[in-house]
MOPAC internal coordinates of N, CA, C and O (Angstrom, degrees):
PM7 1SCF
backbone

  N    0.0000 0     0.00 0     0.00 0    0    0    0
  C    1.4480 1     0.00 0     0.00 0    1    0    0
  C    1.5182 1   109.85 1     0.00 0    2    1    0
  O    1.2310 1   126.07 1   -66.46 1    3    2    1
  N    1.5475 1   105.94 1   113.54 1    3    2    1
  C    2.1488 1    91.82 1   164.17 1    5    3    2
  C    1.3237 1    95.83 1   -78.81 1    6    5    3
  O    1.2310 1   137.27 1   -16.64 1    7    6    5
  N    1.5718 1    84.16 1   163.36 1    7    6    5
  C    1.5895 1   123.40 1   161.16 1    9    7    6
  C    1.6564 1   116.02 1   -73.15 1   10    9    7
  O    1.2310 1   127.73 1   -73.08 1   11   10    9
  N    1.5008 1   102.73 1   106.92 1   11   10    9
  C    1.6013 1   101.52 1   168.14 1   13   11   10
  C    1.2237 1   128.81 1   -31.21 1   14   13   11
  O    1.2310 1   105.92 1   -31.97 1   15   14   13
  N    1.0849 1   143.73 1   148.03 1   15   14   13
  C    1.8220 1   153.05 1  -162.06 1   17   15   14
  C    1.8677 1    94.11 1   -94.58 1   18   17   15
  O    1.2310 1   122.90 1   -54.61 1   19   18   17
  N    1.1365 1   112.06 1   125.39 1   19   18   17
  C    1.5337 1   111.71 1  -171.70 1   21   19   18
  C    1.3074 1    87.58 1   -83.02 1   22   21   19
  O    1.2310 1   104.08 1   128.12 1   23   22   21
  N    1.1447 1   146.96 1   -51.88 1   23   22   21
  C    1.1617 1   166.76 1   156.87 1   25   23   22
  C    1.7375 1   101.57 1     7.37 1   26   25   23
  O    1.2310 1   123.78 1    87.32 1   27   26   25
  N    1.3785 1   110.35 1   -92.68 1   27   26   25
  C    1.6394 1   137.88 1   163.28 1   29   27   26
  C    1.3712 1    84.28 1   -40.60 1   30   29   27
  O    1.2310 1    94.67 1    88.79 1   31   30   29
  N    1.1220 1   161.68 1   -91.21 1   31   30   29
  C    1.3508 1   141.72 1   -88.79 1   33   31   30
  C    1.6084 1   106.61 1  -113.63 1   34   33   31
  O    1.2310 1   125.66 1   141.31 1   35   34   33
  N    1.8652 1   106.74 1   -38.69 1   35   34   33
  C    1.3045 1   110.61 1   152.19 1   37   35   34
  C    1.9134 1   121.92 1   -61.96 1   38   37   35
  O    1.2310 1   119.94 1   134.16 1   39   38   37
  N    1.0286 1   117.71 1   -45.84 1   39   38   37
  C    1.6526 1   121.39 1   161.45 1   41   39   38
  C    1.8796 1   115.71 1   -39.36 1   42   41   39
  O    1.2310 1   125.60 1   133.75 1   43   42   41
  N    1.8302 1   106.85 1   -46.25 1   43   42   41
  C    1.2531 1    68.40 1  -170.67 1   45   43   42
  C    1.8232 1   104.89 1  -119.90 1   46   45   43
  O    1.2310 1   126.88 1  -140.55 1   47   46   45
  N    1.5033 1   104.37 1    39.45 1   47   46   45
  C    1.4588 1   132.84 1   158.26 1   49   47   46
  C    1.6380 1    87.17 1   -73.28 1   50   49   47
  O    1.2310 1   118.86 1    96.87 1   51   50   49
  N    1.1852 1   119.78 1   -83.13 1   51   50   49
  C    1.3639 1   103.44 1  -173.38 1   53   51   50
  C    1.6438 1   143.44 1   -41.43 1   54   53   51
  O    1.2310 1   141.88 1   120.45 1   55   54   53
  N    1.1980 1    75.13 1   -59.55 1   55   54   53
  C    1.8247 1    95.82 1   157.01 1   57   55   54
  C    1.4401 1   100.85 1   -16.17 1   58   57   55
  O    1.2310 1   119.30 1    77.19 1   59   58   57
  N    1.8018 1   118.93 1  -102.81 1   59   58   57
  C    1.2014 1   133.82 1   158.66 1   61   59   58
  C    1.3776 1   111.66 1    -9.58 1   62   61   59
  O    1.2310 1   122.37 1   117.43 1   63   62   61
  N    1.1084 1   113.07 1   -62.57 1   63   62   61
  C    1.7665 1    88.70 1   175.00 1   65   63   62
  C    1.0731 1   148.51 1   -51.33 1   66   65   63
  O    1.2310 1   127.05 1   135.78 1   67   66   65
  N    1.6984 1   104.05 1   -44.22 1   67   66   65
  C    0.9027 1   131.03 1   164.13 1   69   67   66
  C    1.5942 1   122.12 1   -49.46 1   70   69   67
  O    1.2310 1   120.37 1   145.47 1   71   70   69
  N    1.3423 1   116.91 1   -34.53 1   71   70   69
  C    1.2668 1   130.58 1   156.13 1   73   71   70
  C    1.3069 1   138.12 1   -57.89 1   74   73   71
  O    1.2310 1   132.98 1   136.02 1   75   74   73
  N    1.3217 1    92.52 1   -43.98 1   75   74   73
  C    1.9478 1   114.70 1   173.53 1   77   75   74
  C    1.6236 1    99.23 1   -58.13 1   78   77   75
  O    1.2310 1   126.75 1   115.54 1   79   78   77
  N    1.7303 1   104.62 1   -64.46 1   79   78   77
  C    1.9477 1    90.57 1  -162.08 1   81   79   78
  C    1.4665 1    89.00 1   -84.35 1   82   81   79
  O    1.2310 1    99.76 1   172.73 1   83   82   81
  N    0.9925 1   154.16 1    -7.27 1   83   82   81
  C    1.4797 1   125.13 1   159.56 1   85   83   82
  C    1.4840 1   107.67 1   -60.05 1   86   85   83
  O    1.2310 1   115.04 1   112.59 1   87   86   85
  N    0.9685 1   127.02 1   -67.41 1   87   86   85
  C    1.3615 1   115.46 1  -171.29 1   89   87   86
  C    1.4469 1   115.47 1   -61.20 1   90   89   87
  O    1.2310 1   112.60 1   175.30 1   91   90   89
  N    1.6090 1   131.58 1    -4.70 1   91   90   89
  C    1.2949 1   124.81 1   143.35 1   93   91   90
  C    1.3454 1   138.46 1   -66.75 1   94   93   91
  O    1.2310 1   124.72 1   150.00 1   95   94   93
  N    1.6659 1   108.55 1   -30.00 1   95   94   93
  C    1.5119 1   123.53 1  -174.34 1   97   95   94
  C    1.8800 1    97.49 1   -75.50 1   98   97   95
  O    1.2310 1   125.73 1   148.77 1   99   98   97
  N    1.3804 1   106.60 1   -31.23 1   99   98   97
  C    1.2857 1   105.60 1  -177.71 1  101   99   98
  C    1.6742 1   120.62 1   -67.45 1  102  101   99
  O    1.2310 1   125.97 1   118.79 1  103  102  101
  N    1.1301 1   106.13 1   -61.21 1  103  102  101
  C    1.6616 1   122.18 1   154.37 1  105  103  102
  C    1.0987 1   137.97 1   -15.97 1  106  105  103
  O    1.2310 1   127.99 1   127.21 1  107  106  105
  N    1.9501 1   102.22 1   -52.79 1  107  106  105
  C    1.4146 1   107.26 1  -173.28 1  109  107  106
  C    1.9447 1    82.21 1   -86.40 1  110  109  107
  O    1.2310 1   117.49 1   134.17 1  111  110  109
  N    1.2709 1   122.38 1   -45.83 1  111  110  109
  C    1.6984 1   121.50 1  -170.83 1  113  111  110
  C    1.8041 1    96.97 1   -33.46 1  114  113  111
  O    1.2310 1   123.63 1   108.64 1  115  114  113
  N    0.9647 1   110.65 1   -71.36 1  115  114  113
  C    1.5722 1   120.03 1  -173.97 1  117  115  114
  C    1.4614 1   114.44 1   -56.98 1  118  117  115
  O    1.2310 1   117.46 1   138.17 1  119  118  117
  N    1.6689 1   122.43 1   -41.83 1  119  118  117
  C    1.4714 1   105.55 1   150.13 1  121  119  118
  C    1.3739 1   144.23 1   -31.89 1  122  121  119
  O    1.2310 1   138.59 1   134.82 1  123  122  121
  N    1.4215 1    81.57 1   -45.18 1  123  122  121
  C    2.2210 1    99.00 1   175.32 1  125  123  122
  C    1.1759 1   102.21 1  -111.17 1  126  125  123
  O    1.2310 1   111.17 1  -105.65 1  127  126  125
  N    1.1796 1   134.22 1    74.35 1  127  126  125
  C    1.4403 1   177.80 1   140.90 1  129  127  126
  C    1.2122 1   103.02 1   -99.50 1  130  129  127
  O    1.2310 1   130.36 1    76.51 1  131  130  129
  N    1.3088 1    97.62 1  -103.49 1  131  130  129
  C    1.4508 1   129.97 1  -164.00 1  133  131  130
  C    1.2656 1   124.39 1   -77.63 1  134  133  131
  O    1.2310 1   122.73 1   175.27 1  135  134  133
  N    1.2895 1   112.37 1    -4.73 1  135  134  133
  C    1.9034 1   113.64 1  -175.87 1  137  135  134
  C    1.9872 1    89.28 1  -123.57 1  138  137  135
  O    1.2310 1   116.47 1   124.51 1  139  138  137
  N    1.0408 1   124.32 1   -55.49 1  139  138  137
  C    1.3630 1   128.07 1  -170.98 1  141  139  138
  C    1.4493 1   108.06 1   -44.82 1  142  141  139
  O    1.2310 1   108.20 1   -73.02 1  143  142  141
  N    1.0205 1   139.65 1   106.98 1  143  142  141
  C    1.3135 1   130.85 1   159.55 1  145  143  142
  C    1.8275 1   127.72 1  -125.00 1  146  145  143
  O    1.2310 1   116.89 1   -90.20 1  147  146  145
  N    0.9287 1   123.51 1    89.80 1  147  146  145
  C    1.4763 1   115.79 1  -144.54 1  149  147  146
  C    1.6075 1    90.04 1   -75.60 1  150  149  147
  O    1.2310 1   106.66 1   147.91 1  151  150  149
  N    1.3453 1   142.41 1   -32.09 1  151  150  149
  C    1.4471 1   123.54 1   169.37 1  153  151  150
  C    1.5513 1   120.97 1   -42.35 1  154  153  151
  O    1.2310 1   131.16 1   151.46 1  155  154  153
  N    1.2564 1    96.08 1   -28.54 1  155  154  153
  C    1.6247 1    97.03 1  -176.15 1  157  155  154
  C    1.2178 1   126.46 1   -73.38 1  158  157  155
  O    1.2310 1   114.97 1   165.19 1  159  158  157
  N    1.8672 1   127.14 1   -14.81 1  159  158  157
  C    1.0378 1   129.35 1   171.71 1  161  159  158
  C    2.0262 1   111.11 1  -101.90 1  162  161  159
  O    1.2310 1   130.99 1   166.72 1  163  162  161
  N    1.4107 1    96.39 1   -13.28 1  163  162  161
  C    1.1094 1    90.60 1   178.68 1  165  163  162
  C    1.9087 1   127.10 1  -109.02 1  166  165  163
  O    1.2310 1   119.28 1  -128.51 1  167  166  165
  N    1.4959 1   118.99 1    51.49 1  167  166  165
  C    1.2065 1   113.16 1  -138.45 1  169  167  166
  C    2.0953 1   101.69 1  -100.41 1  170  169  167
  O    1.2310 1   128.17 1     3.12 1  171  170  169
  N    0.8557 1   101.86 1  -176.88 1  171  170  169
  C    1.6367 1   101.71 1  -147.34 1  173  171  170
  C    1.9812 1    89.01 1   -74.96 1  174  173  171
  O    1.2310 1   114.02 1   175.68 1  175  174  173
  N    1.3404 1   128.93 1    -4.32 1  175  174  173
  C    1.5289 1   101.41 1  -140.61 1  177  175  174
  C    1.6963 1    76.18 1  -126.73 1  178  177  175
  O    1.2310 1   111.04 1  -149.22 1  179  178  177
  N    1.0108 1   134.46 1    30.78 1  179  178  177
  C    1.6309 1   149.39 1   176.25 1  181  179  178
  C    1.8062 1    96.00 1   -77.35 1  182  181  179
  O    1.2310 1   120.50 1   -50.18 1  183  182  181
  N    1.1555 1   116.64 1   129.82 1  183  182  181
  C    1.6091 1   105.79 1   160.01 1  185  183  182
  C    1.5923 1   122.66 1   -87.14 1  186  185  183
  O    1.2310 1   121.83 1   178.14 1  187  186  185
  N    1.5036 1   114.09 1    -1.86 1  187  186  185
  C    1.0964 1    98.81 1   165.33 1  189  187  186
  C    1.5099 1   100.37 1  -137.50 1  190  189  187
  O    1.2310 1   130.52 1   -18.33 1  191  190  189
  N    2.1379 1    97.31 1   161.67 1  191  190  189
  C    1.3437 1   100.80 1  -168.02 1  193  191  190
  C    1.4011 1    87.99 1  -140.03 1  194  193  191
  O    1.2310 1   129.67 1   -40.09 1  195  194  193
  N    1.4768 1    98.97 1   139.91 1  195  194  193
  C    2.1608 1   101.73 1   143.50 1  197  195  194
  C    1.2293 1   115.55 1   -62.34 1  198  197  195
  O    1.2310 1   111.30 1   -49.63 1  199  198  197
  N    1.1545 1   133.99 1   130.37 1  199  198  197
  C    1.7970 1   141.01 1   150.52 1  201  199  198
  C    0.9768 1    98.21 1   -84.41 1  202  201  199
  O    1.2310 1   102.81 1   120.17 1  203  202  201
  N    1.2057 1   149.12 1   -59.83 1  203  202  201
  C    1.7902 1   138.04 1  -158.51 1  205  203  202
  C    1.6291 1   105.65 1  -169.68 1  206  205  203
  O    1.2310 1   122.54 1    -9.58 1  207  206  205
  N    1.2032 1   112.74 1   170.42 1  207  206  205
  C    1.3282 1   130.51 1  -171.31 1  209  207  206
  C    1.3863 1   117.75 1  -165.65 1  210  209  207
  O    1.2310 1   123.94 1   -54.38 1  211  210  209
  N    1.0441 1   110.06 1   125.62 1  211  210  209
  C    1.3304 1   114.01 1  -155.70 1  213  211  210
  C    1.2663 1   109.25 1  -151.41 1  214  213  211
  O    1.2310 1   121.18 1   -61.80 1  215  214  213
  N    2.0785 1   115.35 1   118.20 1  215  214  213
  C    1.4449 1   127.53 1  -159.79 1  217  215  214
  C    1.4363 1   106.14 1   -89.25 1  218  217  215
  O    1.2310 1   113.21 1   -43.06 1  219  218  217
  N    1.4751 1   130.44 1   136.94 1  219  218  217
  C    1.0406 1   119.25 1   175.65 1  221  219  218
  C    1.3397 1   102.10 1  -143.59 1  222  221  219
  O    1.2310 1   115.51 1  -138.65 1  223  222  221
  N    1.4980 1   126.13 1    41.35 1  223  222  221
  C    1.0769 1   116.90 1   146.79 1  225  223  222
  C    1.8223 1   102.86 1  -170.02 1  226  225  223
  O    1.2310 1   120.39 1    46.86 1  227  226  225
  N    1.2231 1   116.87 1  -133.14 1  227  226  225
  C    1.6861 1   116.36 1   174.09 1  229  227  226
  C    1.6505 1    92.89 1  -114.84 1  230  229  227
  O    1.2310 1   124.53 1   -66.76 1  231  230  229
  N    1.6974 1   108.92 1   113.24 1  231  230  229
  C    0.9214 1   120.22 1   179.78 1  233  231  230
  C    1.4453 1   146.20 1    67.20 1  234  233  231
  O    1.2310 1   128.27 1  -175.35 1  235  234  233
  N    1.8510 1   101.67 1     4.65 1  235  234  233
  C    1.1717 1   142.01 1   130.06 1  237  235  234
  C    1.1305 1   136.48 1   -38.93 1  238  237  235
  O    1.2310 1   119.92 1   -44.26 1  239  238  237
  N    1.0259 1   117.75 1   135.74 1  239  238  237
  C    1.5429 1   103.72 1  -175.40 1  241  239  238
  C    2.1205 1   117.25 1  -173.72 1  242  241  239
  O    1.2310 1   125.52 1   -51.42 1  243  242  241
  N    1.2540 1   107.00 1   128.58 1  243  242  241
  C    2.1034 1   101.58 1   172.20 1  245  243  242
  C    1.0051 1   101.28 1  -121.14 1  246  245  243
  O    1.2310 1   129.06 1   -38.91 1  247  246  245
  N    1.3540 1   100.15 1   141.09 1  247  246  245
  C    1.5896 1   120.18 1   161.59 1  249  247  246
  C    1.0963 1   106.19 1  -127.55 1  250  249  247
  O    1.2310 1   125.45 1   -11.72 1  251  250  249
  N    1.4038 1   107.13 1   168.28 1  251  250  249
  C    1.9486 1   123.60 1  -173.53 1  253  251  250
  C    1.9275 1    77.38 1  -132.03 1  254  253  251
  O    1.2310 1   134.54 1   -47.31 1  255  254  253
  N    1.3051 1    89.48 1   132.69 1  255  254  253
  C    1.7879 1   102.43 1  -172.98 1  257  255  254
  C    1.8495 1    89.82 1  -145.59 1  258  257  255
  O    1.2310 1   131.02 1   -55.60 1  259  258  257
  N    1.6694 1    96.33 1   124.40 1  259  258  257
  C    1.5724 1    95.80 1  -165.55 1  261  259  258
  C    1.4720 1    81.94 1  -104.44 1  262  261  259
  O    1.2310 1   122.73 1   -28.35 1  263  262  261
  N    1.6247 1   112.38 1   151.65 1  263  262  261
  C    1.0685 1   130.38 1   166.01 1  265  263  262
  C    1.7343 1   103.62 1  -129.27 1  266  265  263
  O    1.2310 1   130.87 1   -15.23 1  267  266  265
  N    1.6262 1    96.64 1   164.77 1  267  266  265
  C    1.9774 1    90.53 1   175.98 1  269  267  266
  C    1.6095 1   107.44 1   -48.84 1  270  269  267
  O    1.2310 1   124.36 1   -39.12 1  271  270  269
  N    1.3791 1   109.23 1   140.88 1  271  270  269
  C    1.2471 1   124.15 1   163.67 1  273  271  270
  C    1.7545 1   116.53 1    73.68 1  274  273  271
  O    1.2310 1   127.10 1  -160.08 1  275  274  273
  N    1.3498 1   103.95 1    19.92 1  275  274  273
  C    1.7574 1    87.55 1  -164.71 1  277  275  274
  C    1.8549 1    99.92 1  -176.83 1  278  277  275
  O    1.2310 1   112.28 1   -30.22 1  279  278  277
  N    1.2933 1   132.17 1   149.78 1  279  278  277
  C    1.3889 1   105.30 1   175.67 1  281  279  278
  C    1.8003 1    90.83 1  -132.39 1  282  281  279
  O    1.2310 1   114.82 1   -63.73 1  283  282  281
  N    0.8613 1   127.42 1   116.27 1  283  282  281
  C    1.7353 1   141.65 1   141.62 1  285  283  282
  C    1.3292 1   139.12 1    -9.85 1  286  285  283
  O    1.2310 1   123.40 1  -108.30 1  287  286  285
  N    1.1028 1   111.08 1    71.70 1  287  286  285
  C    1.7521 1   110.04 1   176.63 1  289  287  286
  C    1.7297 1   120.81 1   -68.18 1  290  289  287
  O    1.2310 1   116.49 1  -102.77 1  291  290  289
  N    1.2675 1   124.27 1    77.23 1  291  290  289
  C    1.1955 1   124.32 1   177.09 1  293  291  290
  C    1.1824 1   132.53 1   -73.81 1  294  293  291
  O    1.2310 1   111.65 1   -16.98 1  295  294  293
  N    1.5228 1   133.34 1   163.02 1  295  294  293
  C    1.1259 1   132.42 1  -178.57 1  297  295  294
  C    1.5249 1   106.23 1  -133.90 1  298  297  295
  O    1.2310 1   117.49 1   -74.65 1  299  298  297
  N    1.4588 1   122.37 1   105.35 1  299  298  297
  C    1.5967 1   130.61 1   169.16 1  301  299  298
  C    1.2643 1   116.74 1   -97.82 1  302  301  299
  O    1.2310 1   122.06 1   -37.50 1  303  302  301
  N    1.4309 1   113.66 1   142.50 1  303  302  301
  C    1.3530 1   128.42 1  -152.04 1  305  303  302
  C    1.4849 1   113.35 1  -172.80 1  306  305  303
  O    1.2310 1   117.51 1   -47.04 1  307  306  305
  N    1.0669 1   122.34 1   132.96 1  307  306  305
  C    1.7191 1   140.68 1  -141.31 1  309  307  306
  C    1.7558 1    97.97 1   -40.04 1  310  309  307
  O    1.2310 1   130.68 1   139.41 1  311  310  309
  N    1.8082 1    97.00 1   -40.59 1  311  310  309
  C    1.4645 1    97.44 1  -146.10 1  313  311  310
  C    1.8550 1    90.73 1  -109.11 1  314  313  311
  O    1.2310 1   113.56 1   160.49 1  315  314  313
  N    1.6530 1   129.78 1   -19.51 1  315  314  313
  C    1.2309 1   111.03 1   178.02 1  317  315  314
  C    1.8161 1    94.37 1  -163.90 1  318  317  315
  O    1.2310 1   130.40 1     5.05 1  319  318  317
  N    1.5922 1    97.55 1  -174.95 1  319  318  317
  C    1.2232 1   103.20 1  -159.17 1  321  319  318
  C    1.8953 1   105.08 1  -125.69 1  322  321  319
  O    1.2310 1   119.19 1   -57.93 1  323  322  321
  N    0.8655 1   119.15 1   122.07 1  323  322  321
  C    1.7761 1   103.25 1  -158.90 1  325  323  322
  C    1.6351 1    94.07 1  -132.98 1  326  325  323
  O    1.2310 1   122.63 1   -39.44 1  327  326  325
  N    1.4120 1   112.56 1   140.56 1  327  326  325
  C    1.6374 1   115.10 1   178.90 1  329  327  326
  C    1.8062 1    99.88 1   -89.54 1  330  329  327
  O    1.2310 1   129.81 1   -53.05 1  331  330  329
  N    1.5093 1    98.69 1   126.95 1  331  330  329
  C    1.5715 1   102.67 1   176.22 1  333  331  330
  C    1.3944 1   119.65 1   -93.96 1  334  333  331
  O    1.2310 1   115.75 1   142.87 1  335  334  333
  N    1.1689 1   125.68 1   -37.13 1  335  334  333
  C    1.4674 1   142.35 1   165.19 1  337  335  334
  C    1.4807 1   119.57 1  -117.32 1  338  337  335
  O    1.2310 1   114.39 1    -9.82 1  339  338  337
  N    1.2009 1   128.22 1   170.18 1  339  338  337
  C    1.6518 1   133.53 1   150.84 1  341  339  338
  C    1.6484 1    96.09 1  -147.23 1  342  341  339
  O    1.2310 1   133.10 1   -62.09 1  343  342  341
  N    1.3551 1    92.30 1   117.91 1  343  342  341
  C    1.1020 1   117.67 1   156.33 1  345  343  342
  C    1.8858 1   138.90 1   -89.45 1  346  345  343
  O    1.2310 1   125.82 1   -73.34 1  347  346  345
  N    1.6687 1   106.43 1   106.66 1  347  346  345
  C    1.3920 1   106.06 1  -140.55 1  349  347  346
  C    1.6225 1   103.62 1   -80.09 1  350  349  347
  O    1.2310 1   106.73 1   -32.82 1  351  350  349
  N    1.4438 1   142.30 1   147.18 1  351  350  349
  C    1.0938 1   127.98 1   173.01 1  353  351  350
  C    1.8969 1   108.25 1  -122.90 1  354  353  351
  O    1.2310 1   126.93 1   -88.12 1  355  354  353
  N    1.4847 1   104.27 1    91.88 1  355  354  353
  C    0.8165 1   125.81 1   175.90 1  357  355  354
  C    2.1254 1   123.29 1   -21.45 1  358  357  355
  O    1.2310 1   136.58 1   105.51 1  359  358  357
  N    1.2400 1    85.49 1   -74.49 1  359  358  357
  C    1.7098 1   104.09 1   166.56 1  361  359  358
  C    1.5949 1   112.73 1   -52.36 1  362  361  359
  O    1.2310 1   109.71 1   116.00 1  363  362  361
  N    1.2812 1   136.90 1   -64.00 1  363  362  361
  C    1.2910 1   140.79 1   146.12 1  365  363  362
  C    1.4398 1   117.34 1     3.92 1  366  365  363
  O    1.2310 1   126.35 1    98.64 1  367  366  365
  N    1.3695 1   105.40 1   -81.36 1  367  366  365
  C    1.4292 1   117.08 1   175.05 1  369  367  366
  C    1.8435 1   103.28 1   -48.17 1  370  369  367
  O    1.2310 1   124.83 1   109.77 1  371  370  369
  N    1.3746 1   108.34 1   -70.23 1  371  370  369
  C    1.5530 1   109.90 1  -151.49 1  373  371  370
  C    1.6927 1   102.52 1   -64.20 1  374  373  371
  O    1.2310 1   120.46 1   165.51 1  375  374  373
  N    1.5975 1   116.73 1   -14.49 1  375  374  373
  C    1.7571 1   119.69 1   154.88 1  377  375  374
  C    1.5516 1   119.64 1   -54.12 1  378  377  375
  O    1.2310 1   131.54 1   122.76 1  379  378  377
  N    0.9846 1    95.33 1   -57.24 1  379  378  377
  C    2.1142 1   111.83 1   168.63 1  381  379  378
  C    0.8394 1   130.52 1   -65.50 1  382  381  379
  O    1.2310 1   119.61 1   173.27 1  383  382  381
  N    1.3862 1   118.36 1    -6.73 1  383  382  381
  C    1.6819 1   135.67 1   154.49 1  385  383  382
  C    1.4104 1   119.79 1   -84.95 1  386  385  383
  O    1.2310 1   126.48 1   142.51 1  387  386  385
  N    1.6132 1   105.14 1   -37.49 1  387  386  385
  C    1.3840 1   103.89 1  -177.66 1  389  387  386
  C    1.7385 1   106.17 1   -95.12 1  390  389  387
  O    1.2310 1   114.60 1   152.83 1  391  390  389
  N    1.4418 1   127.84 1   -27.17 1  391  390  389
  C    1.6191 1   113.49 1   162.65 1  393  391  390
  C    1.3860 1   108.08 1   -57.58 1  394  393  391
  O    1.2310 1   110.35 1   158.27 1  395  394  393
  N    1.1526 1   135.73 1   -21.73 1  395  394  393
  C    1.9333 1   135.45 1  -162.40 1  397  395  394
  C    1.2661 1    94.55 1   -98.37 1  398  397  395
  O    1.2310 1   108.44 1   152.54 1  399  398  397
  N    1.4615 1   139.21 1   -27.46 1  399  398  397
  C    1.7062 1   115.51 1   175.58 1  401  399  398
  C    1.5339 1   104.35 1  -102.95 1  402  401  399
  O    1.2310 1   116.74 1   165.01 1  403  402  401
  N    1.8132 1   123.81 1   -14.99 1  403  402  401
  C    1.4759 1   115.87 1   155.20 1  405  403  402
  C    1.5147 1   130.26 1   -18.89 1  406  405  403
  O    1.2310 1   132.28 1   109.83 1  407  406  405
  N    2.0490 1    93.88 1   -70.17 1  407  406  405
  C    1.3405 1   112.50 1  -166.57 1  409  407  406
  C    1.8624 1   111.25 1   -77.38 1  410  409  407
  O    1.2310 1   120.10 1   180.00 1  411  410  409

């Protein structure tokens, strides 16, 4: 029996590798292609939305999150989530009263 060539055998160890995560980097590339679609989670007829978010510390964090009739001053934070304001939108509401006795 010879002794395998470390030589060849480390070369085409690599090789193969080189093959393996290419053909992963490719895979997942074409996954988020074709499966990723960020319109799809964000589409116009949702009743609630983020407006902004904004970090002000490590793991801190406000957002204004509009819901019908009113928009949300929140406060996020490692361990919970607490409403700081509500901001009421007058007109909003008295629209959502008058499409709901329309239909």
């Amino acid at each position: 029996m010879s002794q395998p060539d470390i030589f060849y055998t480390a070369l085409k160890m690599t090789g193969i590798l080189i093959v393996l995560l290419g053909g992963i980097y490719g895979a997942l590339k074409i996954m988020k292609r074709f499966f990723y679609n960020p319109g799809f989670y964000r589409k116009s007829d949702h009743l609630i939305n983020v407006l902004c978010v904004r970090h002000i510390g490590v793991k801190k964090q406000i957002a204004l999150i509009e819901v019908p009739g009113s928009v949300l001053v929140v406060g996020i934070s490692g361990e919970r989530i607490q409403l700081l304001d509500k901001i009421v939108k007058e007109d909003a509401v008295a629209n959502m009263l008058k499409e709901g006795t329309s239909s």
